[in-house]
C-alpha positions in Angstrom: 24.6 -15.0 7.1 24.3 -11.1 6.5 21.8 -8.3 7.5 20.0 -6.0 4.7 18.1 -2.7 5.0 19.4 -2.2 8.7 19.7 1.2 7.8 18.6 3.7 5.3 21.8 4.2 4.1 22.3 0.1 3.6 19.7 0.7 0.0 20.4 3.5 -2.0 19.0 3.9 -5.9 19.4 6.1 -8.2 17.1 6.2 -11.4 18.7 6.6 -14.5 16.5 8.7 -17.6 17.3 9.7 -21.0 16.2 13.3 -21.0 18.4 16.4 -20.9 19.2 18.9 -18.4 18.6 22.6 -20.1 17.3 26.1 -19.2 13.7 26.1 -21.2 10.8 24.4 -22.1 7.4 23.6 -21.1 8.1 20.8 -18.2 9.4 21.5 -15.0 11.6 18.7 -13.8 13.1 18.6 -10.2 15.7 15.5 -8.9 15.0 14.7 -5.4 16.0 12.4 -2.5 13.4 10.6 -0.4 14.1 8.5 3.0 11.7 5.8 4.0 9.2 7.0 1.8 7.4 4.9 -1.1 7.1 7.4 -4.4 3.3 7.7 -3.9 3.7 8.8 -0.5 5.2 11.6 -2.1 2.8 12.0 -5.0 -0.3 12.3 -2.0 1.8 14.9 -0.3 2.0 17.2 -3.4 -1.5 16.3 -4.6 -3.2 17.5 -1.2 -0.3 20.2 -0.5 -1.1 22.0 -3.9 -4.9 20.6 -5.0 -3.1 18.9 -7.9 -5.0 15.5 -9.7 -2.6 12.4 -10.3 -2.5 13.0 -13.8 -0.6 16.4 -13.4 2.5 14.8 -12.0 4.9 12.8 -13.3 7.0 10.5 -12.8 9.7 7.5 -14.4 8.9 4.7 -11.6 7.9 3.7 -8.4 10.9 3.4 -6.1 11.1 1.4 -2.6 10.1 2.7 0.9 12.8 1.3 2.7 16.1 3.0 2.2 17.0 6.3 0.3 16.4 6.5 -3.1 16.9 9.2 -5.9 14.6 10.2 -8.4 12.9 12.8 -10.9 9.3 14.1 -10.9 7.8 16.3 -13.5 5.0 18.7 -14.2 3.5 21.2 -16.9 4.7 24.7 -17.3 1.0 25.7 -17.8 -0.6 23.6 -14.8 2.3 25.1 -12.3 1.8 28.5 -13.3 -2.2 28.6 -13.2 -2.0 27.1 -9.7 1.7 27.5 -7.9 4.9 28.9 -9.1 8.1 27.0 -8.9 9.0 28.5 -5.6 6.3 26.9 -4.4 6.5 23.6 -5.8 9.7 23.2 -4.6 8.3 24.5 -1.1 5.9 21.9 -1.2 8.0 18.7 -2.3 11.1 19.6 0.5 8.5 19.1 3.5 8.9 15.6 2.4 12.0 15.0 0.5 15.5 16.9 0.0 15.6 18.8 -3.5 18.4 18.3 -5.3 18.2 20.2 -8.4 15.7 21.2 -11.2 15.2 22.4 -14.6 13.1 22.9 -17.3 12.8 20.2 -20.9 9.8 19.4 -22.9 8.7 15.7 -22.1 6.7 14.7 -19.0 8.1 12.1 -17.4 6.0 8.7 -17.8 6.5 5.0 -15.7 8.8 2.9 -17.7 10.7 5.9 -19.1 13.4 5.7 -17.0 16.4 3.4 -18.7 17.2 1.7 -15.1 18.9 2.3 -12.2 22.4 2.9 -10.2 22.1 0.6 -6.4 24.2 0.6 -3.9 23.9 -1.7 -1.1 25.4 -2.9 2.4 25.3 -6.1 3.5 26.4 -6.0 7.1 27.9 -8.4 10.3 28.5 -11.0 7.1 29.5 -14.8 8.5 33.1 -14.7 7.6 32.3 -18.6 7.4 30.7 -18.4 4.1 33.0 -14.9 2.7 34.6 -17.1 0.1 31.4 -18.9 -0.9 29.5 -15.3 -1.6 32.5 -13.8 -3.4 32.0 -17.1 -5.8 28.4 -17.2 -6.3 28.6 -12.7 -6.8 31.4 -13.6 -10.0 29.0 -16.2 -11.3 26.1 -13.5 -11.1 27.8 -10.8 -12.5 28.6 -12.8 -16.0 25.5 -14.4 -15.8 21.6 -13.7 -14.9 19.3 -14.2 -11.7 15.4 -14.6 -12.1 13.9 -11.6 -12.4 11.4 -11.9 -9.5 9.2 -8.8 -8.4 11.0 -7.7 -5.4 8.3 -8.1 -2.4 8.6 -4.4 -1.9 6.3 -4.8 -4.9 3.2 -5.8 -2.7 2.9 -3.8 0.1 5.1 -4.4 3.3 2.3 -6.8 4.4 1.3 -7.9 0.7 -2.2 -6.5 0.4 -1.9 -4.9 -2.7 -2.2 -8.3 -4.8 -5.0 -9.3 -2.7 -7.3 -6.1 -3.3 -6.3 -6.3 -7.0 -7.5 -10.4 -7.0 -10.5 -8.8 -5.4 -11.0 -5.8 -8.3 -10.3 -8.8 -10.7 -13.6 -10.7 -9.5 -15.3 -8.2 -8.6 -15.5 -9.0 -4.8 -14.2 -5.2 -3.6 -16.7 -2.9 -3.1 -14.9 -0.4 -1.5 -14.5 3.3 -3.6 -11.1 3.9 -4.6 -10.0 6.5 -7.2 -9.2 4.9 -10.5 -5.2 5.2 -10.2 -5.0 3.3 -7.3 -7.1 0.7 -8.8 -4.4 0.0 -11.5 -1.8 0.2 -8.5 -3.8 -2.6 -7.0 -4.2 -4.8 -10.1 -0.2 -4.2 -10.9 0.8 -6.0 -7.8 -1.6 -8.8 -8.8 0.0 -9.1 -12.0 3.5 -9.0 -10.5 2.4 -11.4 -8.1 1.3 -13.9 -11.3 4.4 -13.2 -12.7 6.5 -14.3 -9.5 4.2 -17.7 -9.6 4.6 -18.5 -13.2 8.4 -17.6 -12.5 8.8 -20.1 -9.4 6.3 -22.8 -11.1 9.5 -22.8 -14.1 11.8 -23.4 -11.7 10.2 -25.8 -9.3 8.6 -28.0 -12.4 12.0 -27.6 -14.9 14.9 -27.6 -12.2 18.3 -26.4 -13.9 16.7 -26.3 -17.2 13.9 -23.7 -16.2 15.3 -20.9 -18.3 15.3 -23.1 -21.4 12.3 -21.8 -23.9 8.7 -24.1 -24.2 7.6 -24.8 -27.3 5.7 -21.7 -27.8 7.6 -19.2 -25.8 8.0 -15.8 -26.8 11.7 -14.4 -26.5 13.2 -10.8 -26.4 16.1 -10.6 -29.5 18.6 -11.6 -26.5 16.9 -14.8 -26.6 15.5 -14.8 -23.1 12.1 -15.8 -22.6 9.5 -13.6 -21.8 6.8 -14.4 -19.2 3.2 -12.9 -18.5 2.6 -9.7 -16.1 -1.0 -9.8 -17.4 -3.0 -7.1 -18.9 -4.9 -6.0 -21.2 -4.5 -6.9 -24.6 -0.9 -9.4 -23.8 0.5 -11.0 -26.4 0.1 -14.9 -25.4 2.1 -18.0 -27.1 0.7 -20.2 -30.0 -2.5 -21.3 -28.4 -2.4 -25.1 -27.4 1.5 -24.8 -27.7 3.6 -26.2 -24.6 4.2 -22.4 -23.1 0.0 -21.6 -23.9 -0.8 -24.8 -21.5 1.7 -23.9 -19.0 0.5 -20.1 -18.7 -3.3 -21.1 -18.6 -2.2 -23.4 -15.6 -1.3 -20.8 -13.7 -4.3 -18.4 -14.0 -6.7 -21.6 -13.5 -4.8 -22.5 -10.0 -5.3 -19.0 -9.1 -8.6 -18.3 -10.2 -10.1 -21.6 -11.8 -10.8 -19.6 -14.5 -8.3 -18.8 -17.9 -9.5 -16.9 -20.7 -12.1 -15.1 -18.8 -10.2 -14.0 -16.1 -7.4 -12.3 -19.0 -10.5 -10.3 -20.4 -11.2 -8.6 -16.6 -7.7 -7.0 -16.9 -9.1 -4.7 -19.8 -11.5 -3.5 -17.7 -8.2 -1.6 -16.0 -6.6 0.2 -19.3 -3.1 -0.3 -19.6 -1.5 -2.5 -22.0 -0.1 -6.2 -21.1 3.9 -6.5 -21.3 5.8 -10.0 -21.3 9.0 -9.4 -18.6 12.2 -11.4 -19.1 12.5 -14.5 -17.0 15.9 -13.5 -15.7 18.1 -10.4 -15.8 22.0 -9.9 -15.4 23.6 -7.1 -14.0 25.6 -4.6 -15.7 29.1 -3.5 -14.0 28.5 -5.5 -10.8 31.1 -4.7 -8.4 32.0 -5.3 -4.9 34.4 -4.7 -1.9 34.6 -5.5 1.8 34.8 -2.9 4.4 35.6 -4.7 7.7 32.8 -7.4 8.2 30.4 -5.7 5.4 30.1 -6.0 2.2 29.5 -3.2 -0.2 28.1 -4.0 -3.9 27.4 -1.7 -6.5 25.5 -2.2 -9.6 23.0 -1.3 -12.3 19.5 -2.7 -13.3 17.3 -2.2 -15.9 13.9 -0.5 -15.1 11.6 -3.1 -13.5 14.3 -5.3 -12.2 14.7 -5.7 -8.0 17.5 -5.6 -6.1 16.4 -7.4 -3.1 15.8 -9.8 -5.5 19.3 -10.3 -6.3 19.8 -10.3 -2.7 17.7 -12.9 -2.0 18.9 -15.0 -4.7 22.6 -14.7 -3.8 22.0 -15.6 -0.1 19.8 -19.0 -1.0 22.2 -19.6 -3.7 25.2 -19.6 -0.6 22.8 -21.1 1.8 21.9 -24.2 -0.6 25.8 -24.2 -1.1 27.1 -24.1 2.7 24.2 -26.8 3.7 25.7 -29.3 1.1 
């Protein structure tokens, strides 16, 4: 039907954050541009590069591997001048990334701070066959929603992120790993859960799978909220519709329920509920010979492989009919 991610240049995202550009303060912010790196790859660089612990640095959100993505990373005034200047900093982060620009403000950048981000994509060699039919199912997205599924970028390229954090979960991995990327670990899993409770909606409620349980919680847009598991998340009514339903999904994964939701305090971050579907703001498109360019926004936490991936089955399950 189409090729993705051919090329670096086929993904490109920008982040999108609130904070100010200015002279002064105590936080050192620099915008840079990565290529076929993951955001920790960069973090490791800097951390060995300049002796720095993971808490030093930060940063808005992970971003993908494949493709070239833009994005901020932050650090102390008072940690960069007790161990390296600026220039050296800067140094540092361009033996793995182009610099962009930097400047000082007063807020180090945390995950989730960012308000979302800018894509834009290449779909190339399209099947002229089904042209009209994706330029259909595209308007229907872009006044509409598509399930907001953790992008598989999420889990590793070969998904063994979930797996070591269903291991941490049970206690079965033995291995020493530094406490950040046990929470890294147990993140996929929970995004993992998420993408199950998500598909088990759609495969057990068909066209009506967005429609709230008895029980379910909702965001003031009225969407329903589902479980990426943690410590202390909220939960439904217990013994409502959407209780039963969620406990089903941690018992076909673990056998367990209840006990399995207190092993994800032993990890220390909060427990968020994450809209079941998402729509996409200013969703645009145009054809350049046989490719198709789009262009488009996200909130933070929402894939756009995932939007990919949804328009092409939604074409496919069209074109077969």
């Amino acid at each position: 039907m189409f090729k993705f991610k051919q090329k670096p240049q086929d993904f490109i995202v920008e982040e999108k954050i609130p904070y100010s550009i200015g002279s002064k303060g105590k936080v050192f912010y620099v915008f840079f541009e990565k290529k076929n790196k993951n955001t920790m790859d960069i973090l490791h660089h800097l951390m060995r590069r300049l002796h720095l612990q993971r808490n030093h640095l930060g940063i808005a959100w992970l971003k993908d591997k494949y493709g070239i993505t833009r994005q901020r990373i932050s650090i102390y005034k008072n940690t960069l001048s007790r161990r390296w200047w600026p220039s050296k900093f800067l140094k540092a982060l361009s033996e793995v990334a182009q610099v962009l620009k930097y400047w000082w403000g007063d807020e180090l950048l945390k995950v989730g701070k960012n308000t979302g981000n800018l894509f834009f994509l290449r779909l190339r060699d399209v099947d002229w066959a089904v042209k009209n039919g994706i330029e259909k199912e595209l308007a229907l997205i872009a006044k509409n929603w598509f399930p907001n599924f953790f992008g598989t970028q999420r889990f590793w390229r070969w998904g063994e992120n979930w797996k070591i954090g269903k291991k941490l979960i049970e206690g079965s991995y033995h291995k020493n790993l530094p406490s950040f990327e046990k929470q890294f670990k147990v993140q996929a899993l929970s995004s993992r859960l998420f993408n199950q409770y998500l598909l088990a909606r759609i495969r057990n409620f068909g066209k009506d799978w967005d429609n709230p349980l008895e029980g379910d919680l909702m965001n003031e847009s009225w969407i329903v909220l589902g479980p990426v598991y943690w410590r202390d998340l909220p939960l439904p009514i217990e013994g409502s519709q959407a209780w039963k339903f969620e406990e089903q999904i941690l018992k076909d994964f673990f056998g367990k329920w209840l006990e399995i939701l207190e092993k994800f305090k032993d990890f220390g971050v909060f427990g968020i509920r994450r809209p079941i579907l998402v729509i996409p703001k200013d969703l645009k498109w145009k054809w350049q010979n046989k490719d198709l360019l789009l262009m488009f926004e996200l909130p933070r936490g929402s894939y756009a492989t995932s939007l990919v991936e949804y328009l092409k089955k939604k074409v496919e399950n069209n074109f077969s009919q």
